[in-house]
PyMOL Python script that loads the backbone (N, CA, C, O; Angstrom):
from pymol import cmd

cmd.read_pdbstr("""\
ATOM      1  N   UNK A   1       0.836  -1.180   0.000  1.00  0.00           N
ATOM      2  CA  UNK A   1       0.000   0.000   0.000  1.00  0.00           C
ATOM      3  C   UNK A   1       0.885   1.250   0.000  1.00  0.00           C
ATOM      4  O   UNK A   1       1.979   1.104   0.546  1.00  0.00           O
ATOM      5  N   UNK A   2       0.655   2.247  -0.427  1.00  0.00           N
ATOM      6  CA  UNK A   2       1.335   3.516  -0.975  1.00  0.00           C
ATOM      7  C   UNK A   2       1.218   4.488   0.126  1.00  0.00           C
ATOM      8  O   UNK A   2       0.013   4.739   0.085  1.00  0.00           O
ATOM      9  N   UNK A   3       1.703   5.183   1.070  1.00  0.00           N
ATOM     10  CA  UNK A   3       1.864   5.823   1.949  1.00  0.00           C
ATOM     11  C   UNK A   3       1.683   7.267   1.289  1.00  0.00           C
ATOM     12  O   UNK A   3       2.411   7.595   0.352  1.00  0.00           O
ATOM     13  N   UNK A   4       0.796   8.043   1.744  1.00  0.00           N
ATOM     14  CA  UNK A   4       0.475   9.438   1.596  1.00  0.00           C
ATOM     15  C   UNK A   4       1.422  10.596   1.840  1.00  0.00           C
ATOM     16  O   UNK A   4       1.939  10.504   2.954  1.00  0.00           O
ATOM     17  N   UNK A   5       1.759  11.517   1.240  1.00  0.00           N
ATOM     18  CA  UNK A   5       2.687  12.440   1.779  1.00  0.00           C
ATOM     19  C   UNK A   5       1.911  13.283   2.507  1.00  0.00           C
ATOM     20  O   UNK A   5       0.893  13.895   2.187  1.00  0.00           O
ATOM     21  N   UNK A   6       2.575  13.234   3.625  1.00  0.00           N
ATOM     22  CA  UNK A   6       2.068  14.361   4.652  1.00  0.00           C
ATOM     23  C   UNK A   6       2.460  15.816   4.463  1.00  0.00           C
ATOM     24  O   UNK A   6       3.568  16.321   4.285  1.00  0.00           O
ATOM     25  N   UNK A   7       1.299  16.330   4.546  1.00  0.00           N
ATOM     26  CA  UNK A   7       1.841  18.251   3.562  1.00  0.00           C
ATOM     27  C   UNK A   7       2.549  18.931   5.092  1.00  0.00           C
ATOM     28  O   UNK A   7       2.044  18.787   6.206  1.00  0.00           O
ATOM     29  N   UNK A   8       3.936  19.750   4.758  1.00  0.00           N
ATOM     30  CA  UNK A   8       4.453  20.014   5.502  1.00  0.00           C
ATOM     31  C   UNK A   8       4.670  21.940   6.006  1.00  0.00           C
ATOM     32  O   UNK A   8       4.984  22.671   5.067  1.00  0.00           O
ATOM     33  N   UNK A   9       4.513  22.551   7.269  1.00  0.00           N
ATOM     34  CA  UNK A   9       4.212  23.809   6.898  1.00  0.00           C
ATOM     35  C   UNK A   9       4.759  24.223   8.303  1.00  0.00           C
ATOM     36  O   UNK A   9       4.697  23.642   9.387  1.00  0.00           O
ATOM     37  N   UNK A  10       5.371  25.537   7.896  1.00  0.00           N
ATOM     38  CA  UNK A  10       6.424  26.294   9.021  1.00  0.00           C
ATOM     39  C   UNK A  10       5.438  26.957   9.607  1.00  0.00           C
ATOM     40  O   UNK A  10       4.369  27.210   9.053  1.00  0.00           O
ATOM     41  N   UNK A  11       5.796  27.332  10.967  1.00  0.00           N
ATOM     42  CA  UNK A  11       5.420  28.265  12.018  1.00  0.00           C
ATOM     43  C   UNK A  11       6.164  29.411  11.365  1.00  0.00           C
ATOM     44  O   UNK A  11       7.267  29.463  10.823  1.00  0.00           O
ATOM     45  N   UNK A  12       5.020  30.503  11.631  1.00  0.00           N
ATOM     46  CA  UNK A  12       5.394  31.825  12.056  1.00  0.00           C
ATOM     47  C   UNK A  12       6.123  32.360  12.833  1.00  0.00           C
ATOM     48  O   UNK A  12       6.827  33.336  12.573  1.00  0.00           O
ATOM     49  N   UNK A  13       6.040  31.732  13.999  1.00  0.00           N
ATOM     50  CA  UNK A  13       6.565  31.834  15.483  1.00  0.00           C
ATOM     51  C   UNK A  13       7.900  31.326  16.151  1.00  0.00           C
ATOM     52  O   UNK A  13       8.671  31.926  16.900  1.00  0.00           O
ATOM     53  N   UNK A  14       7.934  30.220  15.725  1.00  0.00           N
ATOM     54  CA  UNK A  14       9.252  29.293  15.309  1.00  0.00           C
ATOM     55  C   UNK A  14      10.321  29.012  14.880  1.00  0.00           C
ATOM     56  O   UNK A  14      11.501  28.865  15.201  1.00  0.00           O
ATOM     57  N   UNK A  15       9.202  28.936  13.537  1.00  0.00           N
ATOM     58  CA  UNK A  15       9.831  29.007  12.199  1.00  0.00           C
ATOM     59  C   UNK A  15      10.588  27.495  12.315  1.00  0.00           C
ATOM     60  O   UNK A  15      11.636  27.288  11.703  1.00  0.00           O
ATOM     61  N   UNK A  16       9.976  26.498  13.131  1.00  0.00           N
ATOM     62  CA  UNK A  16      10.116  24.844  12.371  1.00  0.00           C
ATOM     63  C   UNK A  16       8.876  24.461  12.149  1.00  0.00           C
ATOM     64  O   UNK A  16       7.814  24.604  12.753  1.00  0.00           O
ATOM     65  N   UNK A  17       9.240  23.890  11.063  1.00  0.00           N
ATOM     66  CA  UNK A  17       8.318  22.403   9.981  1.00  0.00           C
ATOM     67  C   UNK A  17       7.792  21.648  10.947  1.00  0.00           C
ATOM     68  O   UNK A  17       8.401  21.118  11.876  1.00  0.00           O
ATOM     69  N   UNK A  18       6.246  21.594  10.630  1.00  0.00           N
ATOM     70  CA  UNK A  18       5.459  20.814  10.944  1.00  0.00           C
ATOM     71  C   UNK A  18       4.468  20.259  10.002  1.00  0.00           C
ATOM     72  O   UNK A  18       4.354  20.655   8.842  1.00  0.00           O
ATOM     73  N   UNK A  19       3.651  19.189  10.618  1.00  0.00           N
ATOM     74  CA  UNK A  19       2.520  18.817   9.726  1.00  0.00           C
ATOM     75  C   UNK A  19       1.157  19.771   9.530  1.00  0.00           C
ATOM     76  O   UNK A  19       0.557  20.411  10.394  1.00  0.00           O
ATOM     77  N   UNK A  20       0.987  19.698   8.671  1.00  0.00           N
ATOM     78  CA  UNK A  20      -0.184  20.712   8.540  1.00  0.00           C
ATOM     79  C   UNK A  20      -1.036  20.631   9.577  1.00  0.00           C
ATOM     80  O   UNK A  20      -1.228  21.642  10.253  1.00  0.00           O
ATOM     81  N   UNK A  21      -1.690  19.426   9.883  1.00  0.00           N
ATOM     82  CA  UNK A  21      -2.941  18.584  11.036  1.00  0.00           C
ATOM     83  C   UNK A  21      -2.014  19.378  11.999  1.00  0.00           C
ATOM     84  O   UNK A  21      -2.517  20.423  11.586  1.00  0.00           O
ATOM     85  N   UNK A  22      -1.250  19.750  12.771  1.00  0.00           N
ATOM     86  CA  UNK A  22      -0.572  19.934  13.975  1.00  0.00           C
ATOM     87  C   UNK A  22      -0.604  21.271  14.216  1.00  0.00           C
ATOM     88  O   UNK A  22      -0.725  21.692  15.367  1.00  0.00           O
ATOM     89  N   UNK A  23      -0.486  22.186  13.021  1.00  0.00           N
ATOM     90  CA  UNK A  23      -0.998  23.886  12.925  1.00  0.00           C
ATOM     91  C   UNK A  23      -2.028  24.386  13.012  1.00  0.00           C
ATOM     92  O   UNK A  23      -2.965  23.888  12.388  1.00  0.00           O
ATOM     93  N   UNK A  24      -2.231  25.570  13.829  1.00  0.00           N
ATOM     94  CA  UNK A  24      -3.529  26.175  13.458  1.00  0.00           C
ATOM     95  C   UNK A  24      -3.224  27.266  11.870  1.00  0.00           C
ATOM     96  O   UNK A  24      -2.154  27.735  11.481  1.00  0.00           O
ATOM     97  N   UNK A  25      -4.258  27.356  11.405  1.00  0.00           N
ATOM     98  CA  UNK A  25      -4.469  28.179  10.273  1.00  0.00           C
ATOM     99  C   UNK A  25      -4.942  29.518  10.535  1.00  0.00           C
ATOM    100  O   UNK A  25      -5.970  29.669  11.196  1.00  0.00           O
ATOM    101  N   UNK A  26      -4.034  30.905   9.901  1.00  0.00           N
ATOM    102  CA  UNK A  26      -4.657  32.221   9.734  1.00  0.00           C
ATOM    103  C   UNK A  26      -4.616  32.836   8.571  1.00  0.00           C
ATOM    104  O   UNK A  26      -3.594  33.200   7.989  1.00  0.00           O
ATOM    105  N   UNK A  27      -6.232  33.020   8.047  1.00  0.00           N
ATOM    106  CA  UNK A  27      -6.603  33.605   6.838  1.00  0.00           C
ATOM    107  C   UNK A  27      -6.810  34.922   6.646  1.00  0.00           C
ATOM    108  O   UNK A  27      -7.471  35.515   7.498  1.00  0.00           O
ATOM    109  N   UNK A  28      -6.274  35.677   5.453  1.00  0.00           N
ATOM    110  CA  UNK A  28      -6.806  36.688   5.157  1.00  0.00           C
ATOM    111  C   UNK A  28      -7.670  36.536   3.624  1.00  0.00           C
ATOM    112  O   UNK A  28      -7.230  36.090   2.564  1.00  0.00           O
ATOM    113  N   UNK A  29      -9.367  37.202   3.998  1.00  0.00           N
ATOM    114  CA  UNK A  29      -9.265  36.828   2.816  1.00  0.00           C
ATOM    115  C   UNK A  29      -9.310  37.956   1.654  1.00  0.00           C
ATOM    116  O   UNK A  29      -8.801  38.968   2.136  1.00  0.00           O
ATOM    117  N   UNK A  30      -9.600  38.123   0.698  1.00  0.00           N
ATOM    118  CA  UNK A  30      -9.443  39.178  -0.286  1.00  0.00           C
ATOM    119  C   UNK A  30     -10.509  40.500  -0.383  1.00  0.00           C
ATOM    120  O   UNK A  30     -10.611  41.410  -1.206  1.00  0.00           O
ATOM    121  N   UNK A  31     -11.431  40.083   1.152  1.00  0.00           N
ATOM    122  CA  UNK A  31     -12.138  41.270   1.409  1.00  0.00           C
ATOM    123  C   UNK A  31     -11.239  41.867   2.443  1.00  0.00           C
ATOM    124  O   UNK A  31     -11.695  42.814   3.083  1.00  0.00           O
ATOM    125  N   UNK A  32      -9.825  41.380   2.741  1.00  0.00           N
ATOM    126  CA  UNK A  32      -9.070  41.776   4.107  1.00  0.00           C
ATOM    127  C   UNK A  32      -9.507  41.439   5.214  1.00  0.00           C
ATOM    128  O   UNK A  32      -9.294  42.195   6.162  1.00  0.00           O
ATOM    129  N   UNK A  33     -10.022  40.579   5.355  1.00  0.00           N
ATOM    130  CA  UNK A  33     -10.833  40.210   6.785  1.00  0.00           C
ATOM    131  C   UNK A  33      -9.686  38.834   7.316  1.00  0.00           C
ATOM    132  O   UNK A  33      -9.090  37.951   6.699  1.00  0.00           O
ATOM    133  N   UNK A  34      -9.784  39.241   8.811  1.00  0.00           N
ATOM    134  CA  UNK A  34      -8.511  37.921   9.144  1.00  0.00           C
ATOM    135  C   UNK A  34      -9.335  37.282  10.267  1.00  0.00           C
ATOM    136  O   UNK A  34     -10.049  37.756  11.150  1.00  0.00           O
ATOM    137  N   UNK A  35      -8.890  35.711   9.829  1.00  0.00           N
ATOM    138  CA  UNK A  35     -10.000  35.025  10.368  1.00  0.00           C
ATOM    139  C   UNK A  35      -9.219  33.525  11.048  1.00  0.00           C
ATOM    140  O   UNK A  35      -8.271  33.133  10.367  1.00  0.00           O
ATOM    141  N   UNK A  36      -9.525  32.721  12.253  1.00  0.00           N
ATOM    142  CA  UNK A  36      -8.725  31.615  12.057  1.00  0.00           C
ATOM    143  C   UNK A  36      -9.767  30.820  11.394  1.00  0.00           C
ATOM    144  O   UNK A  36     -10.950  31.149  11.313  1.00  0.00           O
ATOM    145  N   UNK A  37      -9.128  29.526  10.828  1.00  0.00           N
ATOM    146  CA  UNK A  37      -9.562  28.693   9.931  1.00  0.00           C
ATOM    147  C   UNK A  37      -8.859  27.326  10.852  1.00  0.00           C
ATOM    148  O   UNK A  37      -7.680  27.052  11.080  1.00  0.00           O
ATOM    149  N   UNK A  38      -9.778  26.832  11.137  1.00  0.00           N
ATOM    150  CA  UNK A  38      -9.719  25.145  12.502  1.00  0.00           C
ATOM    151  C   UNK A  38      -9.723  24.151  11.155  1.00  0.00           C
ATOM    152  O   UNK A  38      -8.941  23.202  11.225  1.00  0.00           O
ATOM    153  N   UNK A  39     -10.414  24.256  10.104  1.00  0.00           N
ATOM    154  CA  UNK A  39     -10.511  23.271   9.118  1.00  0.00           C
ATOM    155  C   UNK A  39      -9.396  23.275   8.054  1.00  0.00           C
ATOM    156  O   UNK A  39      -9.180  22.358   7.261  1.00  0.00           O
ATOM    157  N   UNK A  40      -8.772  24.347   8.141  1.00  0.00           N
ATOM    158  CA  UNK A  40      -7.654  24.380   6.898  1.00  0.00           C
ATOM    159  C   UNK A  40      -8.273  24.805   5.301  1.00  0.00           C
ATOM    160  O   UNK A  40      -7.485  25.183   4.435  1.00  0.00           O
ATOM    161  N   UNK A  41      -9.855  24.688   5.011  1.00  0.00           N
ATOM    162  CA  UNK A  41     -10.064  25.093   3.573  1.00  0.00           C
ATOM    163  C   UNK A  41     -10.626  25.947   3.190  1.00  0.00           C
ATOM    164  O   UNK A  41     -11.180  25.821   2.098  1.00  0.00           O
ATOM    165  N   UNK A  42     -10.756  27.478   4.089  1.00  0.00           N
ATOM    166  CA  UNK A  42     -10.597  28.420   3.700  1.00  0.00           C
ATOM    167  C   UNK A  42      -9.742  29.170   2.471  1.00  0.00           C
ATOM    168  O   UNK A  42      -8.547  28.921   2.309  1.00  0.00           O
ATOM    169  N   UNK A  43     -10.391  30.009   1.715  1.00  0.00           N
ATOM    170  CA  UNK A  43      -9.671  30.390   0.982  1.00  0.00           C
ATOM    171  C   UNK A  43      -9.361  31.703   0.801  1.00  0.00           C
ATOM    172  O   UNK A  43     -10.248  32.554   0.871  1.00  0.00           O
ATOM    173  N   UNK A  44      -7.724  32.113   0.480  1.00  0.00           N
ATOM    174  CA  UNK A  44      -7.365  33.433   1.189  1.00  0.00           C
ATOM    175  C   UNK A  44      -5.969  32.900   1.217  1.00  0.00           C
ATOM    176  O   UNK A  44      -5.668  31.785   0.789  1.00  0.00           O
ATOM    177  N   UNK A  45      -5.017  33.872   1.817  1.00  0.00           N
ATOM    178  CA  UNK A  45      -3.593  34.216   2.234  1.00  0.00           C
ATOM    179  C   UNK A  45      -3.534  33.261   3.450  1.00  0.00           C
ATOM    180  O   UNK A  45      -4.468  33.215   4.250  1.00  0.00           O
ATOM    181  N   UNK A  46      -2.768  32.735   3.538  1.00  0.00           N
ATOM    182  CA  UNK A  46      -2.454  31.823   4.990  1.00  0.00           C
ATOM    183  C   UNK A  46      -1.419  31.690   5.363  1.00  0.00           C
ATOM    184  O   UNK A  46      -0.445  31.573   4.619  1.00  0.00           O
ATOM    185  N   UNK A  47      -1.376  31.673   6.807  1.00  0.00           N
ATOM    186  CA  UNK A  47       0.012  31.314   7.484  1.00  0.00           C
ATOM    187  C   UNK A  47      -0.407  30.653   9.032  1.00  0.00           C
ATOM    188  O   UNK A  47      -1.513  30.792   9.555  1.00  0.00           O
ATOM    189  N   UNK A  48       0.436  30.110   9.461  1.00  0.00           N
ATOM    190  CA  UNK A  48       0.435  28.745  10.439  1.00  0.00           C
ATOM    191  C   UNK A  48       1.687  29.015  11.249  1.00  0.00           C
ATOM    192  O   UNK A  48       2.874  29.268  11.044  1.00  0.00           O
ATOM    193  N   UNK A  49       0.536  28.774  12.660  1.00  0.00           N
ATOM    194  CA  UNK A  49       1.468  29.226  14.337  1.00  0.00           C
ATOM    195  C   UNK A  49       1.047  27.575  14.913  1.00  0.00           C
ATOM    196  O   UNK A  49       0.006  26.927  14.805  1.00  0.00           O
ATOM    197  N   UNK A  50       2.329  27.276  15.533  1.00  0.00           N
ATOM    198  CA  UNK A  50       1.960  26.293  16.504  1.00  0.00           C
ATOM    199  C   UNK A  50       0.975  26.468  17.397  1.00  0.00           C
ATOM    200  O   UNK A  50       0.451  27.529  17.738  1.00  0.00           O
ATOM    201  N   UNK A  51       0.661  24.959  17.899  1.00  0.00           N
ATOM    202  CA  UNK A  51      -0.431  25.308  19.126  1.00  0.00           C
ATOM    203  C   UNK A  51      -0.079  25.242  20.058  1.00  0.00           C
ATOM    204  O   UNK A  51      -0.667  24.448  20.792  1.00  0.00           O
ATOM    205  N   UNK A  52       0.820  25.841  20.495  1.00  0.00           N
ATOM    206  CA  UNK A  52       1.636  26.853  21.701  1.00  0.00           C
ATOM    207  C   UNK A  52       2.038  28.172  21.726  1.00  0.00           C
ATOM    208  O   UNK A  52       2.565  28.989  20.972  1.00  0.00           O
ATOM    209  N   UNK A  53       1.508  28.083  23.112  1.00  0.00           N
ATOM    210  CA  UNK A  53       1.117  30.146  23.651  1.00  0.00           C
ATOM    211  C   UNK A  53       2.970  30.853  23.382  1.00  0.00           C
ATOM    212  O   UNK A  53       3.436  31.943  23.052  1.00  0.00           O
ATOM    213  N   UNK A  54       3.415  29.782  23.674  1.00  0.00           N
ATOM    214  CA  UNK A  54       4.883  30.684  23.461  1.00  0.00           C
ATOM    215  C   UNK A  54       5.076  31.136  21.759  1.00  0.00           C
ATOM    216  O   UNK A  54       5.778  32.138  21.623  1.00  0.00           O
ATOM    217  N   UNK A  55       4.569  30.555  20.522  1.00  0.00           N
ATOM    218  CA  UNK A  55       5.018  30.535  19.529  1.00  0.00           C
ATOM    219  C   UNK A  55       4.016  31.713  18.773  1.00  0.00           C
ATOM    220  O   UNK A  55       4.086  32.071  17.598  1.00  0.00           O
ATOM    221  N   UNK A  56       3.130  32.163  19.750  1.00  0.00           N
ATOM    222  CA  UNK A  56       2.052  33.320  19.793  1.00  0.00           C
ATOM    223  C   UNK A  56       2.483  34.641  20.207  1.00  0.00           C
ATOM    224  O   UNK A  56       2.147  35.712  19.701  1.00  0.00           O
ATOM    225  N   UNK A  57       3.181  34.467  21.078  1.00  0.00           N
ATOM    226  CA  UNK A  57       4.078  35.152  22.135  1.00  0.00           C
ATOM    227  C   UNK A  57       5.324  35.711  20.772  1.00  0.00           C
ATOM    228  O   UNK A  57       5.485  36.744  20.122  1.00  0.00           O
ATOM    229  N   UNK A  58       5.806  34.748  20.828  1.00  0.00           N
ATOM    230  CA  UNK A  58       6.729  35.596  19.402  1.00  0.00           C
ATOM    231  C   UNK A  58       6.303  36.054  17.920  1.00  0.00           C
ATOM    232  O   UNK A  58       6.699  36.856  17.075  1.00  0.00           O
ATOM    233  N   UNK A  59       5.562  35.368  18.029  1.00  0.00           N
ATOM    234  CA  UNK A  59       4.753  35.593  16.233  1.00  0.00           C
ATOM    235  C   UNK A  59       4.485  37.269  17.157  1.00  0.00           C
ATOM    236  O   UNK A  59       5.295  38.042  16.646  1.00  0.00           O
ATOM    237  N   UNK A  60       3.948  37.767  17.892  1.00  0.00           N
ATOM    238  CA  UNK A  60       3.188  38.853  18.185  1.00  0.00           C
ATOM    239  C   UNK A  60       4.653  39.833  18.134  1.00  0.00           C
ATOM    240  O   UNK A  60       4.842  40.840  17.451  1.00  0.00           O
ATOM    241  N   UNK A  61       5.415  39.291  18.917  1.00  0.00           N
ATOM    242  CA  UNK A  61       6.422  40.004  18.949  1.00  0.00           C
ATOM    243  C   UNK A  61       7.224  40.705  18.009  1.00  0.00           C
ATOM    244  O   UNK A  61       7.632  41.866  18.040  1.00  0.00           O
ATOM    245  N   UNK A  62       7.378  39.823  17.186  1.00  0.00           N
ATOM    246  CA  UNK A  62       8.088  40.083  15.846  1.00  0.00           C
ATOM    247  C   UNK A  62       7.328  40.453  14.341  1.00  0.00           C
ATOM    248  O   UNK A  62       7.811  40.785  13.258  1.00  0.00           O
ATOM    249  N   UNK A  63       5.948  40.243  14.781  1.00  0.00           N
ATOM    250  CA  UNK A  63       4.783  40.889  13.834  1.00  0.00           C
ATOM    251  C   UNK A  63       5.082  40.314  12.659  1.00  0.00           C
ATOM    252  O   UNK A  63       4.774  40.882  11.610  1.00  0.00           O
ATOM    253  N   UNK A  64       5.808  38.945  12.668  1.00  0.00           N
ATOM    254  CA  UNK A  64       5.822  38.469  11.517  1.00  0.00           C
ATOM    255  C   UNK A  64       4.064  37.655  11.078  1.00  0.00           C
ATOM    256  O   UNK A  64       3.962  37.364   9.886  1.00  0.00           O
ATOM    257  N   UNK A  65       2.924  37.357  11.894  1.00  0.00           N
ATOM    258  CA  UNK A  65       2.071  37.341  11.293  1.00  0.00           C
ATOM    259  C   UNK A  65       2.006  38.357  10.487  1.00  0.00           C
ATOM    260  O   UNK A  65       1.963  37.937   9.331  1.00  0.00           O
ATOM    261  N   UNK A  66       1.975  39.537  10.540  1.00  0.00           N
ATOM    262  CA  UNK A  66       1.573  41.073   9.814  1.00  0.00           C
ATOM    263  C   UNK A  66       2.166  40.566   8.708  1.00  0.00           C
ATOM    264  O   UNK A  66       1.454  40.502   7.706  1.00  0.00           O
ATOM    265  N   UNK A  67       3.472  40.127   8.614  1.00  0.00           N
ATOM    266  CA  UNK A  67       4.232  40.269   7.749  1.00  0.00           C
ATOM    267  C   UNK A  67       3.736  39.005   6.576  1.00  0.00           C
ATOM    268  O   UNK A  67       3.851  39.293   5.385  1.00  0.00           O
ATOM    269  N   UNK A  68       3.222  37.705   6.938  1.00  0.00           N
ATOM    270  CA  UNK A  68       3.349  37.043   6.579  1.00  0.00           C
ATOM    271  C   UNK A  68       1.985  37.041   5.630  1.00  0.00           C
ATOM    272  O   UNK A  68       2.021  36.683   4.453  1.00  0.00           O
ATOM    273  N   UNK A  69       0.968  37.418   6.197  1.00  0.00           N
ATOM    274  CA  UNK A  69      -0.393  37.822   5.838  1.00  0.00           C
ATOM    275  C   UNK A  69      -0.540  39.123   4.976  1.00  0.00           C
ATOM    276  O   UNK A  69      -1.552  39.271   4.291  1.00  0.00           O
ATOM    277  N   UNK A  70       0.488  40.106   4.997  1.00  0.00           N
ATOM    278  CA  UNK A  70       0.569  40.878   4.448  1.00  0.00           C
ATOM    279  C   UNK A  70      -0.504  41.965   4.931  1.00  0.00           C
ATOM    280  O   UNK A  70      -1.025  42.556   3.985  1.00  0.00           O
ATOM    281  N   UNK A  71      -0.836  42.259   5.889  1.00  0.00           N
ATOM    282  CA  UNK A  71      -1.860  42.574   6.442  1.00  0.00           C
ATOM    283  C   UNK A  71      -2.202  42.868   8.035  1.00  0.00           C
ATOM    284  O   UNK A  71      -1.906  41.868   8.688  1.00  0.00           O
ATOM    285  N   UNK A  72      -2.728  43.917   8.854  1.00  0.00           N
ATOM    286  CA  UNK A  72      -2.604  44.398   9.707  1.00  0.00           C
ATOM    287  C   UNK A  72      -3.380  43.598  10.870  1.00  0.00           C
ATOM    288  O   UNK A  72      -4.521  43.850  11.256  1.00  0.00           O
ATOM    289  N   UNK A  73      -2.594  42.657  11.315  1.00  0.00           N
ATOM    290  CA  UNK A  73      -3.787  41.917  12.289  1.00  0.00           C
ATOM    291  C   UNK A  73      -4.455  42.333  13.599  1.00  0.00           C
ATOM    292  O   UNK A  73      -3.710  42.517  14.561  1.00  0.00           O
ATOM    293  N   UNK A  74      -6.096  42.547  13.790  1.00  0.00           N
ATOM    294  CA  UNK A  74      -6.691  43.102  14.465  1.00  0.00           C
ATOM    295  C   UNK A  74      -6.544  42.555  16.115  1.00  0.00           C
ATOM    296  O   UNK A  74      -6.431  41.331  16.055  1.00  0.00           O
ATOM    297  N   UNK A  75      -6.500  43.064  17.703  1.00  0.00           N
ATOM    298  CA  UNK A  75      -6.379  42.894  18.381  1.00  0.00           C
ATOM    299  C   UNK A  75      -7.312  41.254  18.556  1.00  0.00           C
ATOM    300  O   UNK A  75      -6.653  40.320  19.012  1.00  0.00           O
ATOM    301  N   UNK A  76      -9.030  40.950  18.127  1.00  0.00           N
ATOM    302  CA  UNK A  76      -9.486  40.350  18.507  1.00  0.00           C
ATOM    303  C   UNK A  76      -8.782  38.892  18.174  1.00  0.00           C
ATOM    304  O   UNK A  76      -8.767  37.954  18.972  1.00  0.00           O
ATOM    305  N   UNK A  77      -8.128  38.869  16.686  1.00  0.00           N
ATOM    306  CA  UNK A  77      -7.733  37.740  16.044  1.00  0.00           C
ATOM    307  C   UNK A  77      -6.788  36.954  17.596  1.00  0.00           C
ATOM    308  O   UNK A  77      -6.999  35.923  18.234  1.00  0.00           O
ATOM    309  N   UNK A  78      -5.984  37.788  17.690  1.00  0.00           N
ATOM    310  CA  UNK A  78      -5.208  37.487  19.115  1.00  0.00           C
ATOM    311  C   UNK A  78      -5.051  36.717  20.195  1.00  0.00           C
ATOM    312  O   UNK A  78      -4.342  35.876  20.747  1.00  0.00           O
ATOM    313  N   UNK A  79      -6.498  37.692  20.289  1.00  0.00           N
ATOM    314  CA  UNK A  79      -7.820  37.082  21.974  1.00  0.00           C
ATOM    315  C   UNK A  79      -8.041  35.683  21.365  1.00  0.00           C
ATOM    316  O   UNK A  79      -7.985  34.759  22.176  1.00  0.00           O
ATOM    317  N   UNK A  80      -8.285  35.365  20.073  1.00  0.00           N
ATOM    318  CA  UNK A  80      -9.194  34.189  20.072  1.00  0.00           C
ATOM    319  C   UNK A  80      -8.249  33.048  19.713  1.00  0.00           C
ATOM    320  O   UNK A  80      -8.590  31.870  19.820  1.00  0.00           O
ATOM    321  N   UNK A  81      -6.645  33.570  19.139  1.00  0.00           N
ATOM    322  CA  UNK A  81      -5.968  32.705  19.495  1.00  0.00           C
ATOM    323  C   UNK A  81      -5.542  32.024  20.397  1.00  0.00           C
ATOM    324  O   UNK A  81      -5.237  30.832  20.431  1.00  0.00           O
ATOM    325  N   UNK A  82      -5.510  33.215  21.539  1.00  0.00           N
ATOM    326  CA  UNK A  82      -4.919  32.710  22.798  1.00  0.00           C
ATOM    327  C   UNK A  82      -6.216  31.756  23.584  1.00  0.00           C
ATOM    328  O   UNK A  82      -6.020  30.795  24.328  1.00  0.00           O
ATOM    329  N   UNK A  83      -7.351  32.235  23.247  1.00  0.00           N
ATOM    330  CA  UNK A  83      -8.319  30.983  23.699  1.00  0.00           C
ATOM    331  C   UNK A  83      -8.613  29.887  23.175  1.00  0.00           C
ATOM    332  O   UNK A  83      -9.510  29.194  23.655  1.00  0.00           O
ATOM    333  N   UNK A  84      -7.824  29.467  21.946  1.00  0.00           N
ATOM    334  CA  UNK A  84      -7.843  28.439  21.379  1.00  0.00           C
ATOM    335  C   UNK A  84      -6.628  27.969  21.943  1.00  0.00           C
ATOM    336  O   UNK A  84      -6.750  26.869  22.481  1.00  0.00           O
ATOM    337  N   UNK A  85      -5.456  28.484  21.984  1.00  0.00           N
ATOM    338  CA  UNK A  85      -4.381  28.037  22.826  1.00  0.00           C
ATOM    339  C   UNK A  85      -4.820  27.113  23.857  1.00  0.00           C
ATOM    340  O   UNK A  85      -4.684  25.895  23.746  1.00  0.00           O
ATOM    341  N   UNK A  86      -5.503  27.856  25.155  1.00  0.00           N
ATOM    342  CA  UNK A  86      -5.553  27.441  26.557  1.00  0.00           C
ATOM    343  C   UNK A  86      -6.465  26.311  26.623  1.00  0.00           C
ATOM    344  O   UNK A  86      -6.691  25.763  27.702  1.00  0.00           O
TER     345      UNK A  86
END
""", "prot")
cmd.dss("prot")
cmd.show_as("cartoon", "prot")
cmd.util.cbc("prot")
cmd.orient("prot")
């Protein structure tokens, strides 16, 4: 039987390779609206933070979400990471 490739995708925060299933997903989409995406098939600009508060903690720090999304991320996106975190 033929073994599937597992799709592979960097942290923001990090910045190590992980499996996609193991990331959370953040969308922007082309109305500019930034949104998380739990399912992955949103469609839009994306970028992927571990699901750890520390890798949130630096993504914030270094505003490389902003950077990565291309796009100004709103305080709430934040809040609702960090409660998906905990």
């Amino acid at each position: 039987m033929l073994e599937r490739k597992i799709p592979i995708r960097k942290c923001v925060g990090c910045m190590e390779h992980s499996g996609k299933k193991e990331l959370i997903r953040i969308v922007r989409s082309k109305e500019g609206e930034v949104s998380l995406d739990l399912t992955g098939k949103k469609s839009g600009r994306g970028a992927y933070i571990c699901k750890d508060v520390k890798c949130l903690e630096k993504a914030r720090k270094k505003r490389s979400l902003e950077r990565a999304l291309k796009h100004e991320i709103p305080a709430e996106v934040y809040t609702k990471l960090e409660e998906e975190l905990t």
